[in-house]
DSSP file (Angstrom, degrees, kcal/mol; ACC not computed):
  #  RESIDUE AA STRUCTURE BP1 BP2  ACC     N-H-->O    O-->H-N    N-H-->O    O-->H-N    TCO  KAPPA ALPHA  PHI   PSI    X-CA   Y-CA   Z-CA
    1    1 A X              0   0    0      0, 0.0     2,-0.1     0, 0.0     0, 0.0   0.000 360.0 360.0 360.0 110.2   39.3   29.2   27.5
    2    2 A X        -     0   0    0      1,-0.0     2,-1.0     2,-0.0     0, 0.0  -0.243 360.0-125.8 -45.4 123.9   42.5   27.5   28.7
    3    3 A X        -     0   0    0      1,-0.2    -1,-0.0    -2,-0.1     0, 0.0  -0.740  24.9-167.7 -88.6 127.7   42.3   23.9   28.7
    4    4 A X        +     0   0    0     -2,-1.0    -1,-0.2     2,-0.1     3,-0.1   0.024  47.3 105.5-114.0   4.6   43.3   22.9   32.3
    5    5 A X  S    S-     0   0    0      1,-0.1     2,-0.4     3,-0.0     3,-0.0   0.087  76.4 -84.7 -82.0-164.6   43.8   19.1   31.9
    6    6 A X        -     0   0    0      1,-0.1    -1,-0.1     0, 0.0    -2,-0.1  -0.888  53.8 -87.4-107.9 140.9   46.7   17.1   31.7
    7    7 A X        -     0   0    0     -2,-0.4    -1,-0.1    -3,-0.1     2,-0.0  -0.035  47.2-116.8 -44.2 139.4   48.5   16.7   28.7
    8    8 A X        -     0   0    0      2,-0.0     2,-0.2    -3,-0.0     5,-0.1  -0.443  29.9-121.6 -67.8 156.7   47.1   13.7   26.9
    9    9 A X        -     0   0    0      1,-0.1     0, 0.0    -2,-0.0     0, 0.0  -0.405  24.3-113.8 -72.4 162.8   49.9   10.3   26.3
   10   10 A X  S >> S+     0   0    0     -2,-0.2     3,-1.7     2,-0.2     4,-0.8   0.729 121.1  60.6 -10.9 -55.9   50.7    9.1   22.7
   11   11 A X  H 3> S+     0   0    0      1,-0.3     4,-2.2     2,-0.2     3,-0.3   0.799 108.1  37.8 -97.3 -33.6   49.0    6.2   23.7
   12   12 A X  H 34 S+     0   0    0      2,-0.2    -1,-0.3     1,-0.2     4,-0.3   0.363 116.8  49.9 -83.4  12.0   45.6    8.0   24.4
   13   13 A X  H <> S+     0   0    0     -3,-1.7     4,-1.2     3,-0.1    -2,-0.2   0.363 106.1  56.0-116.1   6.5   45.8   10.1   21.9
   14   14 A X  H  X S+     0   0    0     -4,-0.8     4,-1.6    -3,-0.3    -3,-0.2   0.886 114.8  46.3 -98.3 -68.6   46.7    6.8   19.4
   15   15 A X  H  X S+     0   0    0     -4,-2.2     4,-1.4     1,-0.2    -3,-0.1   0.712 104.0  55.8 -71.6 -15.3   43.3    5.3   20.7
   16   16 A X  H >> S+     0   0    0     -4,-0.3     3,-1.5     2,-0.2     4,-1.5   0.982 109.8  45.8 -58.0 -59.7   41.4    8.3   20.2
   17   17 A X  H 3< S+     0   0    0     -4,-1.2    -2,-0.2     1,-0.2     4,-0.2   0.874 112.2  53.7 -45.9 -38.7   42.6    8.3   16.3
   18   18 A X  H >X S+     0   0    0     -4,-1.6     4,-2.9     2,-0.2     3,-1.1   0.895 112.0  44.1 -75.5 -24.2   41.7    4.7   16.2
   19   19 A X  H <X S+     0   0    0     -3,-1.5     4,-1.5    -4,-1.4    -1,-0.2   0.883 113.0  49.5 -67.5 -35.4   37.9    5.5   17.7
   20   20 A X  H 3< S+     0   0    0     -4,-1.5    -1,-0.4     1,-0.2    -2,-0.2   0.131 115.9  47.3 -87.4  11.8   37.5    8.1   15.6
   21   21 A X  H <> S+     0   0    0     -3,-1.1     4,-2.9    -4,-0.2    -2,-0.3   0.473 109.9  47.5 -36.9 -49.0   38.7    5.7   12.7
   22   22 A X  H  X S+     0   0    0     -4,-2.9     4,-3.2     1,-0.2    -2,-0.2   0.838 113.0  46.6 -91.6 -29.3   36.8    3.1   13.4
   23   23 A X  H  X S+     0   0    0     -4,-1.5     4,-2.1     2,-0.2    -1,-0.2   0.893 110.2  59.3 -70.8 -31.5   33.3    5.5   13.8
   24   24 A X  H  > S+     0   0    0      1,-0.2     4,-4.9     2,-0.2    -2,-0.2   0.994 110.8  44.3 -74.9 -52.4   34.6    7.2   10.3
   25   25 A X  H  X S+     0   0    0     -4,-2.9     4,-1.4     1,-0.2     5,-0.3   0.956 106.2  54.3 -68.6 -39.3   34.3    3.3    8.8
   26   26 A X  H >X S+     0   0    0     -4,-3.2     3,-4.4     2,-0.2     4,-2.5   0.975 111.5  46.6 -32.2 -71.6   31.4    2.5   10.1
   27   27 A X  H 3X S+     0   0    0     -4,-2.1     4,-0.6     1,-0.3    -2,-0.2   0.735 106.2  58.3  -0.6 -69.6   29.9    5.8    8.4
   28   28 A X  H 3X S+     0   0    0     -4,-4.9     4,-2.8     1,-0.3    -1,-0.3   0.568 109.7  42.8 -69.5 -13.0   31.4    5.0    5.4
   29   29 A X  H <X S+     0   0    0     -3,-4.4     4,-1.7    -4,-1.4     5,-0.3   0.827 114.1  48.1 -89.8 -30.9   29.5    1.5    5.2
   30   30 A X  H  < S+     0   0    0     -4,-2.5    -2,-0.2    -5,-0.3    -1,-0.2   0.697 114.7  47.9 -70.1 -12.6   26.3    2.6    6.2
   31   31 A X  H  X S+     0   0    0     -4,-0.6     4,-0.9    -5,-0.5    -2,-0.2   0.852 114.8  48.9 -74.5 -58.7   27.0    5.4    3.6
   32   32 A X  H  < S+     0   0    0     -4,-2.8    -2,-0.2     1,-0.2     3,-0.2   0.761 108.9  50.8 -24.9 -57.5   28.0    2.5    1.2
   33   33 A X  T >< S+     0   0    0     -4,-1.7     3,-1.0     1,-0.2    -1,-0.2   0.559 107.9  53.3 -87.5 -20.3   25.1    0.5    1.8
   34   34 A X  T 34 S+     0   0    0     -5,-0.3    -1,-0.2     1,-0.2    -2,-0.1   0.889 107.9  44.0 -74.4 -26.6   22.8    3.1    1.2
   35   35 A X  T 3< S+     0   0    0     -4,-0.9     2,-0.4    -3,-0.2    -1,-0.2  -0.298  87.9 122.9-123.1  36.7   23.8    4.3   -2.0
   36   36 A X    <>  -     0   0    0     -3,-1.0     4,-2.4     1,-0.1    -3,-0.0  -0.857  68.2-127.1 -87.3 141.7   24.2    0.3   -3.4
   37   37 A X  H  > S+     0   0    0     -2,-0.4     4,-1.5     2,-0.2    -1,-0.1   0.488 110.4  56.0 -29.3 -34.9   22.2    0.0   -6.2
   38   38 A X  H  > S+     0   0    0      2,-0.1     4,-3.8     3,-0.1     5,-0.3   0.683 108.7  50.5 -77.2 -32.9   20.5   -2.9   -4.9
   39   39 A X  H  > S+     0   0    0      2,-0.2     4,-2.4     3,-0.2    -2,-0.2   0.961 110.3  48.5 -65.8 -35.5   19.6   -0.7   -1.7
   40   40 A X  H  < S+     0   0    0     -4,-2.4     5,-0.3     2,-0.2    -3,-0.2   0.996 114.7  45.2 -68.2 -49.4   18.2    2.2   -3.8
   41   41 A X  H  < S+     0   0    0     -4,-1.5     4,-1.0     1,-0.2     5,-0.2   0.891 112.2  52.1 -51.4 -38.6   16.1   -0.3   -6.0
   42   42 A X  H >X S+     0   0    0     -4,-3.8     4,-1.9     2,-0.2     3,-1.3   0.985 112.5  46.4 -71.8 -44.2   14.8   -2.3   -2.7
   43   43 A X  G >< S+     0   0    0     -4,-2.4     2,-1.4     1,-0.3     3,-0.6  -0.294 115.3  44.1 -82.4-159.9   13.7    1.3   -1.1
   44   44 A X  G 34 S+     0   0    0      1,-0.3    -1,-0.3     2,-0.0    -2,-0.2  -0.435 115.4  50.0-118.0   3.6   11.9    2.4   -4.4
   45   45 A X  G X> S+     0   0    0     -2,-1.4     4,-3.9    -3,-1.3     3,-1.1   0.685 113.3  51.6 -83.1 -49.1   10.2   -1.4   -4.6
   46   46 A X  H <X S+     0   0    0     -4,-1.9     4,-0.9    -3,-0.6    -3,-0.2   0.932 108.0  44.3 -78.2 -27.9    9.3   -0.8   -1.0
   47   47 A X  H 3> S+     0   0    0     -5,-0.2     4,-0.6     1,-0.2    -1,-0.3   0.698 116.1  50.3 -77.0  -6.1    7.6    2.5   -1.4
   48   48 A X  H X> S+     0   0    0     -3,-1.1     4,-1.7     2,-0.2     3,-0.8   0.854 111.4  46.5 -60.1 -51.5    5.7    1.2   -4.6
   49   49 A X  H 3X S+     0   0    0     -4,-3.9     4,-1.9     1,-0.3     5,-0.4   0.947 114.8  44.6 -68.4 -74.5    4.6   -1.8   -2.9
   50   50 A X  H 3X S+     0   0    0     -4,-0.9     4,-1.1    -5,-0.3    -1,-0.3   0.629 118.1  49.1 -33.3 -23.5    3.5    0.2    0.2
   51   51 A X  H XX S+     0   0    0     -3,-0.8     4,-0.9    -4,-0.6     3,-0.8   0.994 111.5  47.8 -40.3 -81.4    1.9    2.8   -2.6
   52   52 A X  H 3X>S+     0   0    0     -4,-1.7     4,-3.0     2,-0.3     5,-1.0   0.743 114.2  50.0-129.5 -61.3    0.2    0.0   -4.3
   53   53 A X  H 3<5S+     0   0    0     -4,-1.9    -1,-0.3     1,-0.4     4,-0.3   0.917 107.7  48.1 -66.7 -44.0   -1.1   -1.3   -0.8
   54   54 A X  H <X5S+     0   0    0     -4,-1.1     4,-1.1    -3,-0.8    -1,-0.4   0.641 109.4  56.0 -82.7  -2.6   -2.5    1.5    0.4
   55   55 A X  H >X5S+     0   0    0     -4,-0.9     4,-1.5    -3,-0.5     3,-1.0   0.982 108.0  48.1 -31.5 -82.5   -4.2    2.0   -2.9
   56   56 A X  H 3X5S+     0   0    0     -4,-3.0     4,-1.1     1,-0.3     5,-0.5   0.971 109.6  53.0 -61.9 -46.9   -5.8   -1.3   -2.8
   57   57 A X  H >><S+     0   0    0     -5,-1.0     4,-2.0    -4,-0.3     3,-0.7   0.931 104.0  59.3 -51.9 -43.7   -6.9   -0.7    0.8
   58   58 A X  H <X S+     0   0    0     -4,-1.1     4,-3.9    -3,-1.0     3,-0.4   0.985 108.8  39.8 -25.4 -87.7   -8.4    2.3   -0.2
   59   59 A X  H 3< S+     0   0    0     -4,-1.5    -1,-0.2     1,-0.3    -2,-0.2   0.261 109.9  56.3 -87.5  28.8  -10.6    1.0   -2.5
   60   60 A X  H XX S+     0   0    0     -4,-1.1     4,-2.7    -3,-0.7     3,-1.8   0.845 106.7  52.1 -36.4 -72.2  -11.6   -2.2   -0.7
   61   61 A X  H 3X S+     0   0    0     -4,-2.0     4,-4.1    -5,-0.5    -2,-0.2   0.918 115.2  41.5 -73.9 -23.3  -12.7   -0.3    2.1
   62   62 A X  H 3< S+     0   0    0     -4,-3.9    -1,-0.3     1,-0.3    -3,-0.1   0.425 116.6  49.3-106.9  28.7  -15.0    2.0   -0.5
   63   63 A X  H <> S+     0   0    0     -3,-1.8     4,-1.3    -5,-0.2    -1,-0.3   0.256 108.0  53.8 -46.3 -28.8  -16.2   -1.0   -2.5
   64   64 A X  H  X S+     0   0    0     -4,-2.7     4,-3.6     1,-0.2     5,-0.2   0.967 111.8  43.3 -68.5 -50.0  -17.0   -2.5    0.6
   65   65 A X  H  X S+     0   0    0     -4,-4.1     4,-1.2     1,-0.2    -1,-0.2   0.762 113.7  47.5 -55.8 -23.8  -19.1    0.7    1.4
   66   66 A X  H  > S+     0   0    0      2,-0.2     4,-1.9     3,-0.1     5,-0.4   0.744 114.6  50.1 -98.6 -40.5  -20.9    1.0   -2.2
   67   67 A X  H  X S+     0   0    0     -4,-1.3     4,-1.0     1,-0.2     5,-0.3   0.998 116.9  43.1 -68.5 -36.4  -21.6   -3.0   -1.8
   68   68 A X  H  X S+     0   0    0     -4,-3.6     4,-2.7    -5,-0.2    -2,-0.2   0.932 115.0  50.6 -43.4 -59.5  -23.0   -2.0    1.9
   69   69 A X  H  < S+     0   0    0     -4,-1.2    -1,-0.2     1,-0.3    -2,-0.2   0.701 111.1  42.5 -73.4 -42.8  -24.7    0.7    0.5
   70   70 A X  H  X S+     0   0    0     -4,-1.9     4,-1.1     2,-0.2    -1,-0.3   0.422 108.8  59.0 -63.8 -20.9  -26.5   -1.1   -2.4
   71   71 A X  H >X S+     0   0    0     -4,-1.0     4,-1.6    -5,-0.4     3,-0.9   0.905 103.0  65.8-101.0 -57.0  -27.5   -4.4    0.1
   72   72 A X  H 3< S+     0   0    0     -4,-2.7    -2,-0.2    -5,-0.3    -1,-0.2   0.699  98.0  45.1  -9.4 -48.4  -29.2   -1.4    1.9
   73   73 A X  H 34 S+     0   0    0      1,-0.1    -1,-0.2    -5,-0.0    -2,-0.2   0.943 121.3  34.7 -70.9 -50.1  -31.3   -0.9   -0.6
   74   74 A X  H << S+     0   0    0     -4,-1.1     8,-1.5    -3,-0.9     2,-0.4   0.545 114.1  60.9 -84.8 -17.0  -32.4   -4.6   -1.3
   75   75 A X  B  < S-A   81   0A   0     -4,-1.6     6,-0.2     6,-0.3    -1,-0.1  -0.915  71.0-142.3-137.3 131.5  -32.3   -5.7    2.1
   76   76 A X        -     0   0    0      4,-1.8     3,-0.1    -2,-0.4    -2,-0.0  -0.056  42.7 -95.3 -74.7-162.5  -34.2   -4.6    5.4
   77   77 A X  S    S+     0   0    0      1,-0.2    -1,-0.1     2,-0.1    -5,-0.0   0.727 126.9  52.7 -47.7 -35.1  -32.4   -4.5    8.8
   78   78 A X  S    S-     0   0    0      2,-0.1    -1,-0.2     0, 0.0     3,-0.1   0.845 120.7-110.4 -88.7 -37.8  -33.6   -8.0    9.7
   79   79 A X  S    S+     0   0    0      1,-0.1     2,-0.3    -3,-0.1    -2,-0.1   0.418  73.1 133.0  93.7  15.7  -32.2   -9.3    6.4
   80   80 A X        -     0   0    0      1,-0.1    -4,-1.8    -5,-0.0    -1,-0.1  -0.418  63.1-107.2 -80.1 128.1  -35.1  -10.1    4.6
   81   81 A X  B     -A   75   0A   0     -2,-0.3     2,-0.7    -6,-0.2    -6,-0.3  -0.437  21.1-126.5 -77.2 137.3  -35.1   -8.8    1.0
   82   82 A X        -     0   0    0     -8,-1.5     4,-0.2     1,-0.1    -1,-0.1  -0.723  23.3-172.5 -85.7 115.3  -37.4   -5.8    0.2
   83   83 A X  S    S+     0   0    0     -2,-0.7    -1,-0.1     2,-0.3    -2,-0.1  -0.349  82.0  76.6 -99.4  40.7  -39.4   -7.4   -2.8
   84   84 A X  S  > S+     0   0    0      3,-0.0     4,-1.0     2,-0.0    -1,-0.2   0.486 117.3  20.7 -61.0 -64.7  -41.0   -3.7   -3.4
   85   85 A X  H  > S+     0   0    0    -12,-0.2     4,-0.7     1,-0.1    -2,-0.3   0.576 124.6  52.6 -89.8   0.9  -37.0   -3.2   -5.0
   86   86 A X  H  > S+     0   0    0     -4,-0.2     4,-3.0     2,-0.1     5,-0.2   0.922 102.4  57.4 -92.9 -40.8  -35.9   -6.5   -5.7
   87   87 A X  H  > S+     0   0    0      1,-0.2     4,-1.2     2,-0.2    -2,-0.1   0.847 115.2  38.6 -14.9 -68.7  -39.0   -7.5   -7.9
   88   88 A X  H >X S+     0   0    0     -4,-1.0     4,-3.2     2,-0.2     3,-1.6   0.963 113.8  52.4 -63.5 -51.6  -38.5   -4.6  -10.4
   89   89 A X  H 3X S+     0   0    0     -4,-0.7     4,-2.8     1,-0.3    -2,-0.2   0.799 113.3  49.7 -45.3 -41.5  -34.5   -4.8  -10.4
   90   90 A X  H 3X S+     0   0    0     -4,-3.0     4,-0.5     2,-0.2    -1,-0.3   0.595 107.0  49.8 -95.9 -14.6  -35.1   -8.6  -11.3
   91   91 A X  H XX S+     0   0    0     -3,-1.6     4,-1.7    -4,-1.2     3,-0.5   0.811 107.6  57.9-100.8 -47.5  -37.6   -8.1  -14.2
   92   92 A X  H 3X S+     0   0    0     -4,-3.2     4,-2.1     1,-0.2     5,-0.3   0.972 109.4  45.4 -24.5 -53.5  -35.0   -5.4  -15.8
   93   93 A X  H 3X S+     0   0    0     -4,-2.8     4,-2.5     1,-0.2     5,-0.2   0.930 112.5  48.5 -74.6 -32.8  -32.5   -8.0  -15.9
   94   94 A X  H << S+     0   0    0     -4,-0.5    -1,-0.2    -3,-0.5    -2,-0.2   0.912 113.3  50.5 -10.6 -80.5  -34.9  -10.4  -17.2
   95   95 A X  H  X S+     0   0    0     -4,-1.7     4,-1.3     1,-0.2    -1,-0.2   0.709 112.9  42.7 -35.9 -57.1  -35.8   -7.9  -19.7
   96   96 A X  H >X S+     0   0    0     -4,-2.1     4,-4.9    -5,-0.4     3,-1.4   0.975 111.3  49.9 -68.1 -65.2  -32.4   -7.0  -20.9
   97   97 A X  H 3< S+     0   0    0     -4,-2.5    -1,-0.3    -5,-0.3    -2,-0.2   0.584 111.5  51.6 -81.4  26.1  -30.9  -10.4  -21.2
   98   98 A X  H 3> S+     0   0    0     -5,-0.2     4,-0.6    -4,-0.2    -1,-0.3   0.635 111.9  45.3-101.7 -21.1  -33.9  -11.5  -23.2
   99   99 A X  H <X S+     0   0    0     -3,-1.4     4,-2.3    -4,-1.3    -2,-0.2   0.738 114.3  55.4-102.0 -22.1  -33.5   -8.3  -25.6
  100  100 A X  H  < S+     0   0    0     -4,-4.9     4,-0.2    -5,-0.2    -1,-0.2   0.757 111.3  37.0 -70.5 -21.5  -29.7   -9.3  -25.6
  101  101 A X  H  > S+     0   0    0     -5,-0.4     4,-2.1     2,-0.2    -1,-0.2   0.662 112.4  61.9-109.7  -4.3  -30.0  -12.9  -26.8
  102  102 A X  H  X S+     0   0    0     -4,-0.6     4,-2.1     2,-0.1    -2,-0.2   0.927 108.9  46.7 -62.1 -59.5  -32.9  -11.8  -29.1
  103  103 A X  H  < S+     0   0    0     -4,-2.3     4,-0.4     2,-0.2    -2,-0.2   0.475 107.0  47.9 -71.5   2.7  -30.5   -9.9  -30.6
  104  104 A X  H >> S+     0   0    0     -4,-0.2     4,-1.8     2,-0.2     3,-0.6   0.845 110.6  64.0 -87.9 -34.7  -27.6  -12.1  -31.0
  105  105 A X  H 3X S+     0   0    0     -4,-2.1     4,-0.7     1,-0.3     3,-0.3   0.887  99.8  42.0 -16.9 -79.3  -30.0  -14.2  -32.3
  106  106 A X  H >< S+     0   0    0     -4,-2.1     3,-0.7     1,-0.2    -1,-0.3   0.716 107.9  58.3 -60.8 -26.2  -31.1  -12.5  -35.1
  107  107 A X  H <4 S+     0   0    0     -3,-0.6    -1,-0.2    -4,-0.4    -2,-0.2   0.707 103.1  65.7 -88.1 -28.4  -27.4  -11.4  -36.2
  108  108 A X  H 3<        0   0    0     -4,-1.8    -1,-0.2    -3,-0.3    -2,-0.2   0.925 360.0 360.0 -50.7 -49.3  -26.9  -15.3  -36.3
  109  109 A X    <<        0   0    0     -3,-0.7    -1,-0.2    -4,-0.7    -2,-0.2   0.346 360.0 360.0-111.2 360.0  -29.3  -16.1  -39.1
């Protein structure tokens, strides 16, 4: 294909090099800034912390469900505690820390 235009000036072919100069330094600073040391460490702090966050959000939301799941048991709809299960639950622990301070006891004397 024949190019059918007019010959280009000096003087538009002077600003072209400076446009295409002036995009080539940009580049080269966004290029710069990418591969600063401080820039690599802030992107690999921000994908930890964002690791690290969605972790913990994970397992909020499924401790929240196992605490849900468990007040289910111990509590009816209305919110009234089913003393069929709390009754038993509450003489185990009874039970326990009375054979636990029986036994520190004795290791005392």
């Amino acid at each position: 294909m024949a190019d059918t235009s007019e010959p280009r000036t000096p003087a538009q072919i002077e600003a072209d090099i400076q446009r295409r100069r002036d995009v080539l330094a940009e580049t080269l600073d966004e290029i710069g800034v990418r591969v600063h040391p401080k820039t690599i460490v802030g992107d690999a702090k921000a994908k930890v912390v964002s690791h690290v966050d969605h972790t913990l959000g994970r397992a909020y939301v499924e401790v929240n469900r196992v605490v849900s799941d468990v007040k289910a048991q111990f509590v009816d709809e209305e919110g009234a505690p089913r003393l069929e299960r709390v009754v038993p639950v509450v003489v185990v622990v009874v039970g326990v820390v009375g054979l636990l301070a029986l036994g520190t006891r004795r290791r005392r004397r």
